[in-house]
KESE-564465 format. One line per 5 residues: number of its first residue (from 1); their letters; for each residue y, x, z of N, C-alpha, C. Coordinates in Angstrom, 3 decimals, decimal comma, always signed. Each point is the difference from the previous one (the first is absolute). Layout:
N
NUM	A	Y X Z Y X Z Y X Z; ...
# end
This chain:
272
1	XXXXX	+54,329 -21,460 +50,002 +0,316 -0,186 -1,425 +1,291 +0,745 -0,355; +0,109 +0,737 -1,093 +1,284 +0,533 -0,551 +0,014 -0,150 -1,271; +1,022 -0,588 -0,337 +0,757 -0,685 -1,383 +0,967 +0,923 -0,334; +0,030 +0,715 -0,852 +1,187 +0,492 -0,683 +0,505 -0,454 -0,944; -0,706 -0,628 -1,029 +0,431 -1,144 -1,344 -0,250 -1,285 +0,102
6	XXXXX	+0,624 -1,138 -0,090 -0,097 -0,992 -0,150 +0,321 +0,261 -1,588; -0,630 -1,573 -0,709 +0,040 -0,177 -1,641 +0,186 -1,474 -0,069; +0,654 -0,879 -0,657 -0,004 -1,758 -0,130 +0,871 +0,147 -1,332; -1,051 -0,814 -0,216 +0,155 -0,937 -1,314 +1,215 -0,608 +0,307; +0,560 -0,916 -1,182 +1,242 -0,355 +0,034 -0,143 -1,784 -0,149
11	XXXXX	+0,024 -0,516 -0,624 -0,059 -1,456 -0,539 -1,676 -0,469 +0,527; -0,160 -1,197 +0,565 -0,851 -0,574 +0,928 -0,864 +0,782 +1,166; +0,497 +1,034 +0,421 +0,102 +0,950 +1,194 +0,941 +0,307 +0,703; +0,900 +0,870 -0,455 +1,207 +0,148 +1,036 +1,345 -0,872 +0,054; -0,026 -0,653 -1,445 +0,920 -1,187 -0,404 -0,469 -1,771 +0,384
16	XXXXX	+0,625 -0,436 +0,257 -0,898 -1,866 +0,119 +0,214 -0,377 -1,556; -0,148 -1,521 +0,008 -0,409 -0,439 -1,241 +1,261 -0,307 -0,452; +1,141 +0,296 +0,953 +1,737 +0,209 -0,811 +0,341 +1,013 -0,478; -0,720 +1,005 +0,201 +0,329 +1,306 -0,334 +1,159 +0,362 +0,987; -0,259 +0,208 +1,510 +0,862 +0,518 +0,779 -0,768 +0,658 +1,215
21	XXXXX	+0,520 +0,462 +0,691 -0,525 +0,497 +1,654 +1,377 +0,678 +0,911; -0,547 -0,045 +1,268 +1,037 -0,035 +0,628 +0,174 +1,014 +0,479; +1,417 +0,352 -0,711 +0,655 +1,312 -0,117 +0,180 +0,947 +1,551; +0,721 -0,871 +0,529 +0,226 +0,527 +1,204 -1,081 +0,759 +0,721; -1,160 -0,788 +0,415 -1,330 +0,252 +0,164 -0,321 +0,761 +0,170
26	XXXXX	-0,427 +0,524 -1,860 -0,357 +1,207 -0,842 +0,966 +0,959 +0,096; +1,391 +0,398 +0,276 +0,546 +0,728 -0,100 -0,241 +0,584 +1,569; -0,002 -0,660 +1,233 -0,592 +0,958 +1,126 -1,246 +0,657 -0,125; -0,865 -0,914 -0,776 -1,278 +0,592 +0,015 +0,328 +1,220 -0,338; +0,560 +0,204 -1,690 -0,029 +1,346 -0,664 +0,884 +0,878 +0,869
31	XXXXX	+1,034 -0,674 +0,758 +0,550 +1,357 +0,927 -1,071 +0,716 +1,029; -0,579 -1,301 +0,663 -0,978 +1,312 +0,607 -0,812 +0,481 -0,567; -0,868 -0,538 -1,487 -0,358 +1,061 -0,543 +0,534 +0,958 -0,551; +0,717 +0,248 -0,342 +0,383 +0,862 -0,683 +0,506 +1,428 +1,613; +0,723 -0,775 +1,009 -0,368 +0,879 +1,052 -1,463 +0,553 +0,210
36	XXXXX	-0,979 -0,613 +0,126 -1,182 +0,662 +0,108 -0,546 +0,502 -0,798; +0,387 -0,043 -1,257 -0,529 +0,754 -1,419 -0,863 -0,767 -0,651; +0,014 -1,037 +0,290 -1,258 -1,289 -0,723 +0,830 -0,073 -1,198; -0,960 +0,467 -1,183 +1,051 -0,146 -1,425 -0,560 -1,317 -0,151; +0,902 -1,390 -0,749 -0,297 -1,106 -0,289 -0,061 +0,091 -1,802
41	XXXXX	-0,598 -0,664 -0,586 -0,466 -0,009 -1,581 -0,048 -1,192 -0,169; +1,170 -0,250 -1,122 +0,544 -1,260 -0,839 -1,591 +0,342 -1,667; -1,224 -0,859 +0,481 -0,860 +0,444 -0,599 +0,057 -1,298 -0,922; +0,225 -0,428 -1,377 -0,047 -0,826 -0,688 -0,026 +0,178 -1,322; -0,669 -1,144 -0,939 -0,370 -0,431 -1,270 +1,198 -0,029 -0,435
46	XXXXX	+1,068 +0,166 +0,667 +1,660 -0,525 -1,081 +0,607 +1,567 -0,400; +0,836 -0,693 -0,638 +1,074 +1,259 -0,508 +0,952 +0,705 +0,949; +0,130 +1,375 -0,514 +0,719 +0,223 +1,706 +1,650 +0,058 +0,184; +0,169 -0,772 -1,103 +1,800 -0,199 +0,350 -0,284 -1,448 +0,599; -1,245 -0,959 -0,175 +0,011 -1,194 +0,942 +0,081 +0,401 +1,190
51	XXXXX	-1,014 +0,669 +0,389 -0,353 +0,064 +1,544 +1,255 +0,714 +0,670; +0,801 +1,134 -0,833 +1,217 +0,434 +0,748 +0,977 -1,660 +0,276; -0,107 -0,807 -0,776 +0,945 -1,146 +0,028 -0,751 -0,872 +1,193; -1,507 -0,091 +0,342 -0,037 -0,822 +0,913 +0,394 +0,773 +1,335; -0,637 +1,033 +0,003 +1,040 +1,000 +1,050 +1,002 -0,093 +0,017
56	XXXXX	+0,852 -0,129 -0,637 +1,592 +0,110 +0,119 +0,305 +0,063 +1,460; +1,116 +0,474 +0,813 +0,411 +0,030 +1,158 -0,578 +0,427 +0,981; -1,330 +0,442 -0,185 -1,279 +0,424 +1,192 +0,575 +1,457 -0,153; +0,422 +0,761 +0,962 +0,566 +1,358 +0,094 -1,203 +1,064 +0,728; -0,301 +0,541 -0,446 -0,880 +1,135 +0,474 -1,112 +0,967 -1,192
61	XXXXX	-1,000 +0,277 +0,811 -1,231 +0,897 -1,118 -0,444 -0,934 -0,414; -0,684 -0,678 -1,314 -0,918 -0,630 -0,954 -0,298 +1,392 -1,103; -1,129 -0,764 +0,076 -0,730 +0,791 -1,843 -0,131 -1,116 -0,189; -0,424 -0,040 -1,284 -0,274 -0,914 -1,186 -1,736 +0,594 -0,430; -0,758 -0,713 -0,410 -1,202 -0,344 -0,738 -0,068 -1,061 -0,449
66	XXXXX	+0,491 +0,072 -1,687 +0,412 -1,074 -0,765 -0,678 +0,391 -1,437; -0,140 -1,399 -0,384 -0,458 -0,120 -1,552 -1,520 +0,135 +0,141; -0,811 -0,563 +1,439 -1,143 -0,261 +0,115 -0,892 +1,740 +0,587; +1,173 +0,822 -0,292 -0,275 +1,636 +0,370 -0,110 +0,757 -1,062; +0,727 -0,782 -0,917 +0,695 +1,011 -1,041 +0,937 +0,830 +0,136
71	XXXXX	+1,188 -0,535 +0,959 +0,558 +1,364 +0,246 +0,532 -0,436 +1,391; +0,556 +1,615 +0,451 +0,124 -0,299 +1,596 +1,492 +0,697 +0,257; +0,888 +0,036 +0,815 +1,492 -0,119 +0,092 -0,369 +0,248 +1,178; +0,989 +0,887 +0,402 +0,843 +0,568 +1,127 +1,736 +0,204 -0,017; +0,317 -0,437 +0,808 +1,771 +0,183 -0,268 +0,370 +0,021 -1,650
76	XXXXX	-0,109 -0,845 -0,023 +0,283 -0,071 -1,842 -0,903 +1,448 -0,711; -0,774 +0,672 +0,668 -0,822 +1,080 -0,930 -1,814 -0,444 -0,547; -0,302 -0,154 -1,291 -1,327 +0,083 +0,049 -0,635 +1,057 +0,015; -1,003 -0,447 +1,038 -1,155 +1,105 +0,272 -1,062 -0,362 -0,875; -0,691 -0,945 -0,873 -0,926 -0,527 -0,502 +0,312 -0,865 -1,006
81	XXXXX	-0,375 +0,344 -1,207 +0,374 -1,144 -1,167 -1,268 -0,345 -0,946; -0,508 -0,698 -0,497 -1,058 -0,212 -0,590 -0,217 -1,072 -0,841; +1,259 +0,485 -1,894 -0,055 -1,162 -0,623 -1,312 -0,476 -0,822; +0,058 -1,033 -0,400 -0,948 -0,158 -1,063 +0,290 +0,387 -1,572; -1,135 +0,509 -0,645 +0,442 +0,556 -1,106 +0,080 -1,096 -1,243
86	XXXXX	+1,375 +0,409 -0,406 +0,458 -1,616 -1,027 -1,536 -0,923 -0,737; -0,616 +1,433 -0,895 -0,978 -1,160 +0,030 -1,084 -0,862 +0,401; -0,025 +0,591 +0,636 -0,532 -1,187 +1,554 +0,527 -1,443 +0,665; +1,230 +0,390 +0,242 +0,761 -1,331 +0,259 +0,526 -0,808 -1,349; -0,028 +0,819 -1,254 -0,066 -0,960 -1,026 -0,869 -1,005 -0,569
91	XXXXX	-1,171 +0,926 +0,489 -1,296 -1,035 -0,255 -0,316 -1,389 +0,951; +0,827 +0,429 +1,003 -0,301 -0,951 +1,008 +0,839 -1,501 -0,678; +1,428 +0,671 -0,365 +1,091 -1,322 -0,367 -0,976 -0,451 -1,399; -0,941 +1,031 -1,089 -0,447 -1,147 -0,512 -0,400 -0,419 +0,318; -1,328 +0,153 +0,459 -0,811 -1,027 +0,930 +0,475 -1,512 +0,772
96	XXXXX	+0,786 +0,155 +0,466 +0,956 -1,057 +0,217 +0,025 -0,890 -0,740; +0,581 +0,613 -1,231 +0,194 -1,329 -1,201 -1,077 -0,253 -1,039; -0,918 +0,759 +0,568 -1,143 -0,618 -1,310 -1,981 -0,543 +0,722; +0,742 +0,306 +1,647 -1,315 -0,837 +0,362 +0,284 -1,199 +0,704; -1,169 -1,492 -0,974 +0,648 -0,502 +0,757 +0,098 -0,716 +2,005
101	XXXXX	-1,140 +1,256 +0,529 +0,379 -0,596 +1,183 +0,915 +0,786 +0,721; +0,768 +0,801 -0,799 +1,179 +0,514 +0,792 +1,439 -0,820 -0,457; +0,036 -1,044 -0,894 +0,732 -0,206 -0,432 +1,164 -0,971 +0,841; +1,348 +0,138 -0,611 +1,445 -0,374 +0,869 +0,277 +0,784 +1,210; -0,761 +1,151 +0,580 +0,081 +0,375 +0,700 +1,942 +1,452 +0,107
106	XXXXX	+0,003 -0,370 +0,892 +1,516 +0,800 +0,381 -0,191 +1,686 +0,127; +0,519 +0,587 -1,162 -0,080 +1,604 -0,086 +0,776 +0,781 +0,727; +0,294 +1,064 +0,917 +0,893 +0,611 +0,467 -0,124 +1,245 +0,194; +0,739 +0,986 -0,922 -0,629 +1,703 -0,204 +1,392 +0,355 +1,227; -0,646 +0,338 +1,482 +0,973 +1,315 +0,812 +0,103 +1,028 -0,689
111	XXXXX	+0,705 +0,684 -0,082 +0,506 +1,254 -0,111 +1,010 +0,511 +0,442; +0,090 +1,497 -0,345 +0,935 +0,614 +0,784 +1,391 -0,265 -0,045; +0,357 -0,340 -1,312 +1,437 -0,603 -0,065 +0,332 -1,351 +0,246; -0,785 -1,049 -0,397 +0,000 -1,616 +0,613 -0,987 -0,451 -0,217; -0,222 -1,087 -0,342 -1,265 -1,077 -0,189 +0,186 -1,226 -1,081
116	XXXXX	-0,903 +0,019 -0,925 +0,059 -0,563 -1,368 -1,059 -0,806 +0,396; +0,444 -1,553 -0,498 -1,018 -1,311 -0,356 +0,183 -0,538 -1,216; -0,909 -0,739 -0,550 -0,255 -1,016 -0,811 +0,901 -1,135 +0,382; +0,187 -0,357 +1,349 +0,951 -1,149 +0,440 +1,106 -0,061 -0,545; +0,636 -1,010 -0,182 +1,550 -0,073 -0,414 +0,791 -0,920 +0,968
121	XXXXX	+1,445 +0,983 -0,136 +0,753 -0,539 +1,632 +0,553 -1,355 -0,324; -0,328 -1,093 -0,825 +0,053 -1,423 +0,139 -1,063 -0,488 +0,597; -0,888 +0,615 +0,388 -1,177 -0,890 +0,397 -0,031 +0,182 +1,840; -0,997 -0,803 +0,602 +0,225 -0,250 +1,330 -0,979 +1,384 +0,576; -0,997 +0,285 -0,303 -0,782 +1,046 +0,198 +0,901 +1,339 -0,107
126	XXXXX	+1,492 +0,218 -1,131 +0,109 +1,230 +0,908 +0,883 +0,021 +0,982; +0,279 -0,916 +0,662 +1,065 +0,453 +1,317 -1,296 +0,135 +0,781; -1,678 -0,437 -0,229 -0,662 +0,439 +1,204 -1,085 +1,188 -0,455; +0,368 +0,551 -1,364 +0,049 +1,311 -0,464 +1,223 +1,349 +0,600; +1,042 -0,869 -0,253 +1,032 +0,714 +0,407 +0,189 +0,381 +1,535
131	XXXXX	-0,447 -0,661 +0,852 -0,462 +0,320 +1,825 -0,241 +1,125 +0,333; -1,257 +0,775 -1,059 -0,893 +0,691 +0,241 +0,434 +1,322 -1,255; +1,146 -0,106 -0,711 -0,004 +1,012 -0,790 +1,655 +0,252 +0,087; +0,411 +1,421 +0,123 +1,180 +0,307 -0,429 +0,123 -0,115 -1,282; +1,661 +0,175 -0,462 -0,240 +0,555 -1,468 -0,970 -0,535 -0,911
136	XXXXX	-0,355 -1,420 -0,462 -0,994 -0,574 -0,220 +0,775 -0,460 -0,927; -0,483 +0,643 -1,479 +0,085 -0,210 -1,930 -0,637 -1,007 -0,394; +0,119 -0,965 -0,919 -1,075 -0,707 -1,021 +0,229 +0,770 -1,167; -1,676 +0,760 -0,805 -0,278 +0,085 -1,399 -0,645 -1,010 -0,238; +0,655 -0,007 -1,427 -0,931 -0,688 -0,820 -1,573 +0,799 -0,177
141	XXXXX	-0,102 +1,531 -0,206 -1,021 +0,976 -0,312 -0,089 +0,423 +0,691; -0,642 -0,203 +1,253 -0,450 +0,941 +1,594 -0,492 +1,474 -0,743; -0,592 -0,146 -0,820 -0,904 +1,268 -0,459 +1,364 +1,026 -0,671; +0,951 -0,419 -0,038 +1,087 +0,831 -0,624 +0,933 +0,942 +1,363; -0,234 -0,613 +0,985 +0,527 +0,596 +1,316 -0,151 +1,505 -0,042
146	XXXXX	+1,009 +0,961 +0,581 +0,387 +1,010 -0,181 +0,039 +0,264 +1,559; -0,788 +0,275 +0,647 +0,276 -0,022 +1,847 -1,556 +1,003 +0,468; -0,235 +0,657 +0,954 -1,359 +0,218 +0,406 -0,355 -1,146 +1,330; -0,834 -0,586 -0,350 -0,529 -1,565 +0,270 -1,189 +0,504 +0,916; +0,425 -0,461 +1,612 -1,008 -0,060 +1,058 -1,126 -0,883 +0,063
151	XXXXX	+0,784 -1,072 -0,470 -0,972 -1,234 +0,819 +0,603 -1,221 -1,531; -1,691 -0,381 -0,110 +0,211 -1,668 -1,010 +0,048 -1,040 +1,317; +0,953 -0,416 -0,313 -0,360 -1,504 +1,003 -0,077 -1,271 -0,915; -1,536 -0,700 +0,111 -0,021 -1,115 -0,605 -0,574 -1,049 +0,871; +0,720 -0,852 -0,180 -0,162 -1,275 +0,670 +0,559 -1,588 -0,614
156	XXXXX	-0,889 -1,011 +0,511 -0,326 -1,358 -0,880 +0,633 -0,820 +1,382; +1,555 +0,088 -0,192 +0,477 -1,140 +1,228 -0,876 -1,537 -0,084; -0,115 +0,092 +1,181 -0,658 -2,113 +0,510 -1,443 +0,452 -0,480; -0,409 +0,838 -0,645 -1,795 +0,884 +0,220 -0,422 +0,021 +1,424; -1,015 -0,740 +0,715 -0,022 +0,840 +1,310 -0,517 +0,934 +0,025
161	XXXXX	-1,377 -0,345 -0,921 -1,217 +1,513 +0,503 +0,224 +0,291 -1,875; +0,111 +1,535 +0,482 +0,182 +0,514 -1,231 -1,871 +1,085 -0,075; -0,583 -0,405 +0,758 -1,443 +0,868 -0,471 -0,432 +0,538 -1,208; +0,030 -2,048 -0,850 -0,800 +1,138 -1,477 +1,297 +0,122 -0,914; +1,114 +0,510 +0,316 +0,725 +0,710 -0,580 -0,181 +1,671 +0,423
166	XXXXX	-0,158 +0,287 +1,297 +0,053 +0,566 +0,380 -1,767 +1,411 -0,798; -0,448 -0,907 +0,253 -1,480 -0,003 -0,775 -0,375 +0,226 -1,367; +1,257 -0,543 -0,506 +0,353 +0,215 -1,495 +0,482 +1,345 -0,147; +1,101 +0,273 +1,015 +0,486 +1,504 -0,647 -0,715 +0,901 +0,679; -0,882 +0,288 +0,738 -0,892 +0,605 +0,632 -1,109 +0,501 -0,966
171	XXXXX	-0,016 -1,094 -0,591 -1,240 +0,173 -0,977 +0,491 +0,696 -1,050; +1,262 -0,534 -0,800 +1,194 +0,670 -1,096 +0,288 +1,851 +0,461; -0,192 +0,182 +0,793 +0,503 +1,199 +0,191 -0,571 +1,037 +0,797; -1,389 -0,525 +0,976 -1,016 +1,018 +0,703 +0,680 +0,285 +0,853; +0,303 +1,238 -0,198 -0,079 +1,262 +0,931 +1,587 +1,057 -0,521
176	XXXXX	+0,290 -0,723 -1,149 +1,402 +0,588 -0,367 +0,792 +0,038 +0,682; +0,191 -1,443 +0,712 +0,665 -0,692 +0,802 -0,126 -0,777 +1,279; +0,435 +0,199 +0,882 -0,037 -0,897 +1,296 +0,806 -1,676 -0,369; -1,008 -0,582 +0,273 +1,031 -1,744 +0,336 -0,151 -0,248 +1,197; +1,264 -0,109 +1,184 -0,590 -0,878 +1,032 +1,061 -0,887 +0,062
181	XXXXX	-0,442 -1,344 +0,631 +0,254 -1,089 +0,549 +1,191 +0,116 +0,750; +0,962 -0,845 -0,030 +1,095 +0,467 +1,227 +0,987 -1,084 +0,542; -0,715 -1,001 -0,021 +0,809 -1,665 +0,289 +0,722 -0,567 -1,285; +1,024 -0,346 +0,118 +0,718 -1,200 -0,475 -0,715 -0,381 -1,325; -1,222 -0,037 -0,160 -0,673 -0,732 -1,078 +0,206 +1,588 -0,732
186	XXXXX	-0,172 +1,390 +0,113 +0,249 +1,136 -0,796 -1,435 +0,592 +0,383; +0,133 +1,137 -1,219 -0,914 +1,309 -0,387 +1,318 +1,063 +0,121; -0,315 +1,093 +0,671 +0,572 +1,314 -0,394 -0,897 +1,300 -0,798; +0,536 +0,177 -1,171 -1,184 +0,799 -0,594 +0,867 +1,594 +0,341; -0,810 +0,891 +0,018 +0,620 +1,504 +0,740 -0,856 +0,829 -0,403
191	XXXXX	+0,508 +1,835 +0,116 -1,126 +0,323 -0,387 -1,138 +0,303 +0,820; -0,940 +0,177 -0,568 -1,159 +0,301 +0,960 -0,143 +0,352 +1,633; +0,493 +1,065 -0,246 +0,218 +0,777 +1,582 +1,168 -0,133 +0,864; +0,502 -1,468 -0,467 +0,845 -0,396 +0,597 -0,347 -1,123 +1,121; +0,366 +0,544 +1,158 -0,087 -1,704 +1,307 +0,521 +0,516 +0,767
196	XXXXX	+0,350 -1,138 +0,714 +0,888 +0,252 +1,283 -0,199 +1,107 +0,834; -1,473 +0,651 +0,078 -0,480 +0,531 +0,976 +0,609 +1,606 -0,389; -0,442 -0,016 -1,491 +0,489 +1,441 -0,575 +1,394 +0,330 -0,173; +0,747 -1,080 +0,108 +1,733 +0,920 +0,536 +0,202 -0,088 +1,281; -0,790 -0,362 +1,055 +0,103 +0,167 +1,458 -0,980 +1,723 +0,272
201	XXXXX	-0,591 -0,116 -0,954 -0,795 +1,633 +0,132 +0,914 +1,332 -0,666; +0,838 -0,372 -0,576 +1,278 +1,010 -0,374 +0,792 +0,066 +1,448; +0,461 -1,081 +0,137 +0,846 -0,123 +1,045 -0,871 +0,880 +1,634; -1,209 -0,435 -0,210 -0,888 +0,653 +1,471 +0,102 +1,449 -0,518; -0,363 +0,528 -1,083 +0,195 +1,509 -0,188 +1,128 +0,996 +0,596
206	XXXXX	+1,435 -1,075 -0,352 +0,842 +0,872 +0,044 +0,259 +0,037 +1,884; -0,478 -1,369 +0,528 +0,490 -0,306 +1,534 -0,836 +0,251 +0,664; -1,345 +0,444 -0,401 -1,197 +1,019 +0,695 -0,489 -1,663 +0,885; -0,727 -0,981 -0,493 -0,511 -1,126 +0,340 -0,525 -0,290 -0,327; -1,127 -0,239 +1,217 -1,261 -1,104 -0,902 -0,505 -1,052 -0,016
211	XXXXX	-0,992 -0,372 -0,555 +0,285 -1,889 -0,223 -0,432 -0,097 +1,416; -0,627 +0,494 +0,568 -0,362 -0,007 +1,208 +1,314 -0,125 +1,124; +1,308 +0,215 -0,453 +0,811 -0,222 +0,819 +1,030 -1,147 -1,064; -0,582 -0,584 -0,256 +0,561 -0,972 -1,521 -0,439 -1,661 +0,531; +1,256 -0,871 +0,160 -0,037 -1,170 +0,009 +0,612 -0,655 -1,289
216	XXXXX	-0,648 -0,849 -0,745 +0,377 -0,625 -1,096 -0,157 -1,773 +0,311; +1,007 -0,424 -1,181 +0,223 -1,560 +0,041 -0,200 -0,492 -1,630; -1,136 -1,079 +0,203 +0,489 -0,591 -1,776 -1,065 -1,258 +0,230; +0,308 -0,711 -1,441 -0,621 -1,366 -0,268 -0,691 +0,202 -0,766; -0,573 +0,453 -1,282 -0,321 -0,699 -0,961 -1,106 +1,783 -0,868
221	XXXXX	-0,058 -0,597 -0,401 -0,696 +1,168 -1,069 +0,666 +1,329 -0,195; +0,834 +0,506 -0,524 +0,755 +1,040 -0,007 +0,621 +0,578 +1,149; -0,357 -0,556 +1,752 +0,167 +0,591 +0,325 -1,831 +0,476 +0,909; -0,616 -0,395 -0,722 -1,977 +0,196 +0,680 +0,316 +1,689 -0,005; +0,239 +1,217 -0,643 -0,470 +1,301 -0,413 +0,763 +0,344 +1,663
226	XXXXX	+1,101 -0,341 +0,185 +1,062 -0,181 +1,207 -0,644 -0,041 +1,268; -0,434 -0,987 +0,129 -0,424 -0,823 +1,013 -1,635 +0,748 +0,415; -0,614 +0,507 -0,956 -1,143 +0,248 -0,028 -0,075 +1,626 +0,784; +0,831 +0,641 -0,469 -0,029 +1,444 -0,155 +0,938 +0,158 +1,686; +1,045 -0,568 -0,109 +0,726 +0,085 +1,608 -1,137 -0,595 +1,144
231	XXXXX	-0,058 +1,213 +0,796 -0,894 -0,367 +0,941 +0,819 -1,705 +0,893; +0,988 -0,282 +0,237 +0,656 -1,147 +0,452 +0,593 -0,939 -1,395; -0,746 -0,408 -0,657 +0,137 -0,673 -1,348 -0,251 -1,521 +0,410; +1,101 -0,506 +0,117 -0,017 -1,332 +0,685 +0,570 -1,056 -1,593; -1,011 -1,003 -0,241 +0,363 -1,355 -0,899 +0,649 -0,392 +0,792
236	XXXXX	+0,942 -0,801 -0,656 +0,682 -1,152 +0,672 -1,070 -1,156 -0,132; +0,616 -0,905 +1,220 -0,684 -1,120 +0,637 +0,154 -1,001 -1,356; +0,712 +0,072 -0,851 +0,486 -0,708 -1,377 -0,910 +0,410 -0,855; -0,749 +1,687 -0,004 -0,342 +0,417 -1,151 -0,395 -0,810 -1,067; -0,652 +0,602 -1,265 -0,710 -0,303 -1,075 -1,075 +0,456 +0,308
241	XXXXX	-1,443 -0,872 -0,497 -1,388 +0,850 +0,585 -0,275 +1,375 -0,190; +0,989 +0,365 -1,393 -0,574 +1,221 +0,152 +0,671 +1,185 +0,650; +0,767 -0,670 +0,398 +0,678 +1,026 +1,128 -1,070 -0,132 +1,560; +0,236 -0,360 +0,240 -1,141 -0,562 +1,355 -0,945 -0,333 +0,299; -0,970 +1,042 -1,699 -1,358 +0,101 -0,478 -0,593 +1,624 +0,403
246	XXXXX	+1,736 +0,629 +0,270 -0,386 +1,802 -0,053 +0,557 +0,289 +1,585; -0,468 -0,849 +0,853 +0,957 +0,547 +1,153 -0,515 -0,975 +1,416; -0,179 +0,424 +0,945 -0,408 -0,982 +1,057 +1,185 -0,555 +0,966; +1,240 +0,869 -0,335 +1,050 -0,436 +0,529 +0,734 -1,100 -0,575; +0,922 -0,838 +0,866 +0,329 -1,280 -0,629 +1,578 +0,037 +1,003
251	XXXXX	+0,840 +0,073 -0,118 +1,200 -0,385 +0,411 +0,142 -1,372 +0,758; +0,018 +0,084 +1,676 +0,575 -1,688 +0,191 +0,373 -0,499 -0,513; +1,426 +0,217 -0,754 +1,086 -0,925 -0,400 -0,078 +0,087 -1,392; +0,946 -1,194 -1,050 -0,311 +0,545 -0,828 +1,576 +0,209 -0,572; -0,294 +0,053 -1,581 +1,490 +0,823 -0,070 +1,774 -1,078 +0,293
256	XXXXX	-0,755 -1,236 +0,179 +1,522 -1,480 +0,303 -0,012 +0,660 +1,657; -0,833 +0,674 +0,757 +0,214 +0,008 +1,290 -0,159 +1,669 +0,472; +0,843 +0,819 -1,056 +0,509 +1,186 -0,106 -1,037 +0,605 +0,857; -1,815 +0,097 -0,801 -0,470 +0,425 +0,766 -0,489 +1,025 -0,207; +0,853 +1,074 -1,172 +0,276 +1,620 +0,373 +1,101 +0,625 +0,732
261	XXXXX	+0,989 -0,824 +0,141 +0,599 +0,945 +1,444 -0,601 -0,859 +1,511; -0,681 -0,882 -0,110 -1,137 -0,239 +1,116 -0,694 +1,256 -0,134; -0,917 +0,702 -0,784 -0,573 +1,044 +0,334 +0,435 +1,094 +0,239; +1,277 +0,193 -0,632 +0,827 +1,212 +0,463 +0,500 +0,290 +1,351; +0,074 -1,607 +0,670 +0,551 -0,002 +1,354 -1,003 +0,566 +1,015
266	XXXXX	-1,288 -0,183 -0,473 -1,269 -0,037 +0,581 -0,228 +2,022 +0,069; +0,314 +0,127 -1,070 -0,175 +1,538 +0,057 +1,122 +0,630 +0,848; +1,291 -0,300 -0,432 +0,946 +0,563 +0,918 +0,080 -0,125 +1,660; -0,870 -0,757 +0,495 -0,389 -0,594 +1,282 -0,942 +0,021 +0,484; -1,003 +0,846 -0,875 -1,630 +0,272 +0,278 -0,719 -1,053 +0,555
271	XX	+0,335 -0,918 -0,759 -0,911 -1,714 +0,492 -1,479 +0,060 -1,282; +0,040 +1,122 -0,757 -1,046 -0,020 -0,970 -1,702 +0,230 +0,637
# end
């Protein structure tokens, strides 16, 4: 077996349900990868001044595949950007407020300069808005935002299964738009030709790799295109079904029992 890319998801994969992992760990791992040339990929649904913050202190090579694979980062450079065009994501924030099974639901436009909600910072929902977003505005008029906007994130906190929401904007929007699923009771809407898999295929272009030498990590829906397409596309043992609907691999551990640098150890030690 030869691995040159590893890819993991971030929040209920490579993070536990505190949002932590153990630094030390991970930081030998990436030294010997990065000695052996195994590029590692911070591949996630979040914004990418988050994921530089959950990194914080991890010293070595990372890329970024962020905003679901809207855009992709190298040493602070993008190689790949892919906003949505305003009126597209405007239609989406109406939608929001005028159907009612999307309704009370939590708005959040990424973009390149910060991240704008509907939330307001008296309420308890945004410090667990605020987790997941730098630079995170309340408008009153989302549709007035002045930013080029990657990713809608909507989500109905204490919702568990968000399906026929999910079903709702699926139907609202075809083929304009991608919605996928992505835990904490959320939808990420993106554009079309956007998934995880397609900013790991920028990244294989430039590093001459193929999925065939491609190990990936994720839970839930947004990361299936991932998981599917990397010939080593491993769900976590936690997944969501539809993560571990596109893939025969399943991770021992799951993500409370750090069980992607369990697999990393496994590769660096040829126990695979």
């Amino acid at each position: 077996m030869t691995i040159k890319l590893i890819a993991s998801d971030i929040d209920g994969t490579f993070l536990d349900d505190q949002h932590e992992f153990d630094r030390q760990r991970f930081q030998e791992q990436l030294d010997e990868m990065n000695h052996r040339g195994i590029h590692f990929v911070v591949s996630s649904g979040n914004q990418y001044q988050h994921c530089l913050r959950v990194m914080d202190g991890i010293n070595g090579d990372l890329t970024y595949v962020v905003e679901d694979g809207g855009l992709v980062v190298e040493n602070d450079q993008v190689l790949d950007s892919s906003p949505i065009e305003p009126e597209l994501w405007q239609s989406v924030v109406a939608s929001m407020a005028s159907k009612p099974v999307l309704a009370n639901g939590v708005i959040v436009l990424s973009g390149q300069k910060g991240a704008y909600t509907n939330v307001t910072n008296s309420t308890e929902t945004w410090g667990r808005t605020r987790y997941f977003y730098e630079m995170l505005t309340h408008s009153d008029r989302l549709t007035d935002v002045d930013d080029e906007i990657y990713k809608v994130d909507v989500n109905w906190p204490g919702v568990g299964d968000v399906r026929d929401k999910h079903a709702t904007l699926v139907g609202e929007f075809g083929d304009q738009l991608a919605e996928v699923m992505s835990g904490y009771s959320g939808i990420d809407i993106i554009k079309p030709h956007v998934t995880k898999a397609y900013g790991l295929e920028q990244l294989q272009r430039i590093w001459n790799v193929s999925m065939a030498e491609t190990m990936a990590f994720g839970d839930n829906q947004n990361d299936a295109a991932m998981l599917q397409d990397a010939k080593y596309g491993y769900a976590m043992k936690n997944a969501a079904p539809e993560a571990k609907a596109v893939t025969s691999l399943v991770t021992p551990l799951d993500n409370n029992h750090s069980g992607v640098l369990d697999m990393i150890d496994r590769v660096l030690t040829d126990q695979l």
